[in-house]
N, C-alpha and C positions, 0 to 999 in steps of 0.2 A: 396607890394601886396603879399599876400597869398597863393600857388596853393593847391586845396583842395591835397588830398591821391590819391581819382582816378582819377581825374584830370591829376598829374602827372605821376601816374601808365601808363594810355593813350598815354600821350607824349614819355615817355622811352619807349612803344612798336610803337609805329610810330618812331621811331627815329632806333629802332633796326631793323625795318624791313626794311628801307632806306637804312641803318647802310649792313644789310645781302643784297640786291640787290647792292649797289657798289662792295662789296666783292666779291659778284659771279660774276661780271662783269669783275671785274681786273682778276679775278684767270680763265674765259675764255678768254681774250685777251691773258694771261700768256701762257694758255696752245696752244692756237694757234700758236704764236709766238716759244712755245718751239716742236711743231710740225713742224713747217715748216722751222726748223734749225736740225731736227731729233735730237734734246738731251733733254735728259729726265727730266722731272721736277718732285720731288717724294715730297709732302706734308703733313701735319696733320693738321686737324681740331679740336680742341677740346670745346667743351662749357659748360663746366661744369667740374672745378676743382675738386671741394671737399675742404677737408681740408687734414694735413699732415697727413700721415699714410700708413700703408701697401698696402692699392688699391692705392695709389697715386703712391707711390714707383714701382706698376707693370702697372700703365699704362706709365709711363715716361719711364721704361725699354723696354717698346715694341715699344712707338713710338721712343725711339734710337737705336732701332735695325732694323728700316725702312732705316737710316738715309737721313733723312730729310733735303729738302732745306731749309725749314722755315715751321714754325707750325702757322697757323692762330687760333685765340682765337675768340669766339663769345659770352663772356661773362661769368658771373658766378666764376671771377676768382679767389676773395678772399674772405673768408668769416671769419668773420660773418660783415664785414662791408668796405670792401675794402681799409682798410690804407695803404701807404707804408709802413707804419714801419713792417707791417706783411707779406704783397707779400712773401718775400724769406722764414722766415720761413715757412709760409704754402707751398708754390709752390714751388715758384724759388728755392730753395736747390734740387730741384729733373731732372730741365731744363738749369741750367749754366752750364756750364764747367770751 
């Protein structure tokens, strides 16, 4: 079976909006728990990579000079078609250690 374009356009935004309400669910249990233990939880959200280059380079320098517990992603992270074989070069060279 076949799903039309908007069809499935519809589902991956009903899926991401599900997808962003668990997220914001765990990341308020997270902060409550890290409130009522008084230690600080410091995070980054990002949704929207780009591809490799200069801006990329300065927003991965700023969110590692937050440093961060963990960065949550909400998409948008490789482009132009999301393979692994390209993750690292576009992104990931800018977020491993």
């Amino acid at each position: 079976m076949e799903i039309r374009a908007s069809a499935r356009t519809t589902i991956c935004q009903r899926l991401r909006k599900r997808l962003s309400g668990l997220i914001l669910g765990f990341l308020l249990i997270g902060i409550a728990v890290g409130l009522a233990q008084s230690t600080t939880v410091r995070f980054a959200v990002i949704g929207d990579y780009g591809t490799a280059g200069q801006n990329e380079l300065d927003v991965s320098s700023l969110v590692k000079s937050w440093n961060p517990d963990f960065i949550i992603t909400v998409g948008d992270n490789n482009y132009p078609d999301g393979w692994a074989s390209t993750i690292d070069r576009n992104i990931g060279q800018y977020y491993h250690d």
